[in-house]
C-alpha positions as CSV (number, residue, x, y, z in Angstrom):
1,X,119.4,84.7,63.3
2,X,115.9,86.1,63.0
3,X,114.5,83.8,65.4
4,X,117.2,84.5,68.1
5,X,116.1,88.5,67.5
6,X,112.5,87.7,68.3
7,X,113.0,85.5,70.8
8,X,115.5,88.0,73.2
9,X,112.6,91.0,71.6
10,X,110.2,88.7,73.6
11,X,112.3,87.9,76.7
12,X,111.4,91.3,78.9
13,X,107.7,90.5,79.1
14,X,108.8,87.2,80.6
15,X,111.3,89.0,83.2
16,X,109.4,92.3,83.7
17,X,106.4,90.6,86.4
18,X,109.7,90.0,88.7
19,X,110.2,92.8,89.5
20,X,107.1,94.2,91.3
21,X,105.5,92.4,94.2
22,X,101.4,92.6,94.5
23,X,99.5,91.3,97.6
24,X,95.7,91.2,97.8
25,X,93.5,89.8,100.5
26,X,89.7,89.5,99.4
27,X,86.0,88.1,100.8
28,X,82.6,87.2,99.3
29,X,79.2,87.0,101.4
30,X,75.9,87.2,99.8
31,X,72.6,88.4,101.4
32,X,70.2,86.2,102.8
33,X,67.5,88.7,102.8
34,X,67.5,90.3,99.0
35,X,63.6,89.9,98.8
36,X,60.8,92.3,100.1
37,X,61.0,95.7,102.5
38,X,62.6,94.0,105.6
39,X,65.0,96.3,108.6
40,X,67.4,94.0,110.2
41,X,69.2,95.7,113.1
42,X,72.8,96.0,114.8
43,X,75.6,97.1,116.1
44,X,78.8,97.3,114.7
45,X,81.3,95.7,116.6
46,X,84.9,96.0,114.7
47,X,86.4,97.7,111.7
48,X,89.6,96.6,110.1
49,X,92.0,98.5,107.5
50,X,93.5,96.0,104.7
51,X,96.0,97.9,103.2
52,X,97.2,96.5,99.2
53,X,100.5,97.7,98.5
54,X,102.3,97.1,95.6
55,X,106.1,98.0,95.4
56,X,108.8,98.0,93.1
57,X,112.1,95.5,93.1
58,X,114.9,98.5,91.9
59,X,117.5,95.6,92.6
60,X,115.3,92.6,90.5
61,X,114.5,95.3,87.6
62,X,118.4,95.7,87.3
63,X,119.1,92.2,86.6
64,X,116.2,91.5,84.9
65,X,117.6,94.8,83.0
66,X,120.9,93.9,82.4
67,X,119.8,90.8,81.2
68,X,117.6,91.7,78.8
69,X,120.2,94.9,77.4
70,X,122.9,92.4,77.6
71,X,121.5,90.0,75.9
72,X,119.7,92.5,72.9
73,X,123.2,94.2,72.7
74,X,125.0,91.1,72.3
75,X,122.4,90.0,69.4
76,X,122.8,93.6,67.7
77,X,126.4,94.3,68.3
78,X,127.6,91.3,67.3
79,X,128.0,90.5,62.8
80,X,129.6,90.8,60.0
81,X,131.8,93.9,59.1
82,X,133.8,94.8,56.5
83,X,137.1,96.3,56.2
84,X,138.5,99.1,53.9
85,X,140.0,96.1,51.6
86,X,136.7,94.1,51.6
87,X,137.4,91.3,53.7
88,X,134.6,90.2,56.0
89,X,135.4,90.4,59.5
90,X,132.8,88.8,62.0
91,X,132.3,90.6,65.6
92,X,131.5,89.0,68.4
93,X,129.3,91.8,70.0
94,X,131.0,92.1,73.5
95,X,130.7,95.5,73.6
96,X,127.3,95.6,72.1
97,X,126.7,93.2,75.3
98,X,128.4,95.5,77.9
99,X,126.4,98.8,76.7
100,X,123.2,96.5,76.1
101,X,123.5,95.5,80.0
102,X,124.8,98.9,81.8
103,X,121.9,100.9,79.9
104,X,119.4,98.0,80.6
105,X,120.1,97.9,84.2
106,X,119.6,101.4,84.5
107,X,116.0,101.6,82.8
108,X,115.3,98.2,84.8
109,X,116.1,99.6,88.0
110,X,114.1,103.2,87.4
111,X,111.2,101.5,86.2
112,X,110.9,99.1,89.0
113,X,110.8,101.7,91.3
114,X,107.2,103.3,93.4
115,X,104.6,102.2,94.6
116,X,100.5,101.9,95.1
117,X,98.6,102.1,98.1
118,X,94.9,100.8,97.9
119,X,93.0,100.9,101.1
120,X,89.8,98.6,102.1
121,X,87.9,98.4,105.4
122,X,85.7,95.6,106.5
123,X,83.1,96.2,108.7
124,X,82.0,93.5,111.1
125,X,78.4,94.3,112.5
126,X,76.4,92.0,115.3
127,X,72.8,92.4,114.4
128,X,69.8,91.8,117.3
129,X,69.2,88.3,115.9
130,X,72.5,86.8,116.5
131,X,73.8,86.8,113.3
132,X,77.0,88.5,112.3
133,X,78.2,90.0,108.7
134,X,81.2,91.8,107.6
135,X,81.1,94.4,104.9
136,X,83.3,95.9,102.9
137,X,84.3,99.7,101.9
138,X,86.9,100.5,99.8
139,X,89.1,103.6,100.3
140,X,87.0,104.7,103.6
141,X,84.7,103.6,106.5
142,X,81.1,105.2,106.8
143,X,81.1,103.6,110.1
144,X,82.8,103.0,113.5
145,X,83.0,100.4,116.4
146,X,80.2,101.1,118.4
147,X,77.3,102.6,115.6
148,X,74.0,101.6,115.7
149,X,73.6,100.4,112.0
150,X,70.2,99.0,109.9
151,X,70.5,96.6,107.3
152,X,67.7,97.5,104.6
153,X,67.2,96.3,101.2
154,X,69.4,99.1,99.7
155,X,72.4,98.3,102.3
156,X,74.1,99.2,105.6
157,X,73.3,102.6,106.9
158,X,73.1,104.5,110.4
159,X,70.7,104.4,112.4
């Protein structure tokens, strides 16, 4: 009986990651020209938004709520009780199951609600030589289609 309490105490952190949905899009470049005092110079030629979001399942964090309240409920509700006379009477927990599931699909669907906003913007800039890197800002853009950039040791700046 212990082992079945542990094992449904365990069971939200298994149903919990349905109910939230995360997408991320990400890039890696490394620079060719880390070494000296060097000007490499450009244009940049497009800027585009990558929006994260991340956004609650209220209808997946019911079920998974009413599971896991059911279930609990069921495990709690249900054992042995004894009468005014001393005879041992053994429940089954069906109504332990019931509240366990109506409260846990309330708190599921609640907490499963909202959501996060993260913003990136890469920056694709043509430089004089032919060459072509993207960069990328998170939560603004320093630059626009069309600015005159420098590459230097210490980054991408105007000018």
């Amino acid at each position: 009986m212990r082992t079945r309490q542990v094992a449904l105490a365990l069971l939200p952190t298994l149903l919990l990651p349905a109910c939230v949905a995360t997408t991320t899009t990400t890039r890696t470049w490394g620079d060719p020209y880390a070494q000296g005092e060097w000007a490499r110079y450009g244009r940049v030629e497009q800027v585009r938004e990558i929006v994260r979001r991340q956004q609650g399942d209220p209808a997946a964090g019911a079920v998974a709520g009413a599971l896991i309240g059911g279930l609990l409920g069921a495990a709690i509700g249900g054992g042995t009780h004894y009468d005014r006379w001393g005879y041992a009477h053994r429940g089954d927990g069906a109504a332990g199951a019931v509240v366990g599931a109506v409260g846990g699909a309330a708190v599921g669907a609640a907490a499963s609600q909202g959501s996060a906003e993260d913003r990136t913007y890469e920056v694709f800039v043509r430089f004089e030589d032919g060459g072509g890197e993207t960069y990328t800002y998170r939560g603004y853009s320093p630059f626009r289609p069309g600015d005159a950039v420098t590459l230097t040791p210490r980054g991408l700046v105007h000018g």
